[in-house]
N, C-alpha and C positions, 0 to 999 in steps of 0.2 A: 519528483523529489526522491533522495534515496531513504528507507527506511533504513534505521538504528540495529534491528534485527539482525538482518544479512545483506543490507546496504545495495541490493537489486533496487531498481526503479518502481517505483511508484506513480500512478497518474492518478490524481483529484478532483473527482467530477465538480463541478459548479454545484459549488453550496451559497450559491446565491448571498443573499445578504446576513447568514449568518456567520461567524467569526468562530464558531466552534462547531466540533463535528466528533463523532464517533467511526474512528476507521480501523480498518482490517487486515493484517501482511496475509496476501493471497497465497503466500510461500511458506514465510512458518507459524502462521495461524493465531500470533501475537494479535491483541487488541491495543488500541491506542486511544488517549483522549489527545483530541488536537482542535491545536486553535491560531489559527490565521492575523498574521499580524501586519497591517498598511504599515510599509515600510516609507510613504510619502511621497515617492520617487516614485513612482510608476510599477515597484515591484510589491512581491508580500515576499511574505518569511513565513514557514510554520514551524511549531514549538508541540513537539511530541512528546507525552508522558504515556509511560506502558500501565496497563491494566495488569493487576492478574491474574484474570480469565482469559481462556483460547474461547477462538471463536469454532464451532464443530465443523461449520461445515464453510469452505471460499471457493466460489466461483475461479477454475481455474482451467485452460485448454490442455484436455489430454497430452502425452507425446507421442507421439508416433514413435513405431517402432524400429529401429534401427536397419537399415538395406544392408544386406551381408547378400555375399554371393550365394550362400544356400537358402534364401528366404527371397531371391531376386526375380 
């Protein structure tokens, strides 16, 4: 799902049977209160409200450093 933030993608681990959750943009460190909603079809829908507090610290994969011909 895209986050409201900076609208990158998001993935939502299985929160099982509950319907609310406290999540996190791994990107710009925004908090979220969120909560899942049976759309009855087969799909959900979630409904994002910002927190505001950051969160300090998001699990996120370094970058690597760019290949230029004097660093190759």
């Amino acid at each position: 799902m895209p986050v409201p933030c900076c609208g990158r993608r998001a993935h939502l681990a299985d929160i099982g049977t509950h319907h609310q959750a406290l999540i996190g943009c791994p990107f710009c460190r925004l908090l979220y209160d969120t909560t899942i909603i049976d759309e009855l079809d087969g799909g959900h829908a979630a409904v994002l409200q910002v927190r505001d507090e950051q969160i300090a610290l998001a699990r996120r994969h370094p970058r690597r450093p760019r290949q230029t011909r004097d660093n190759a």
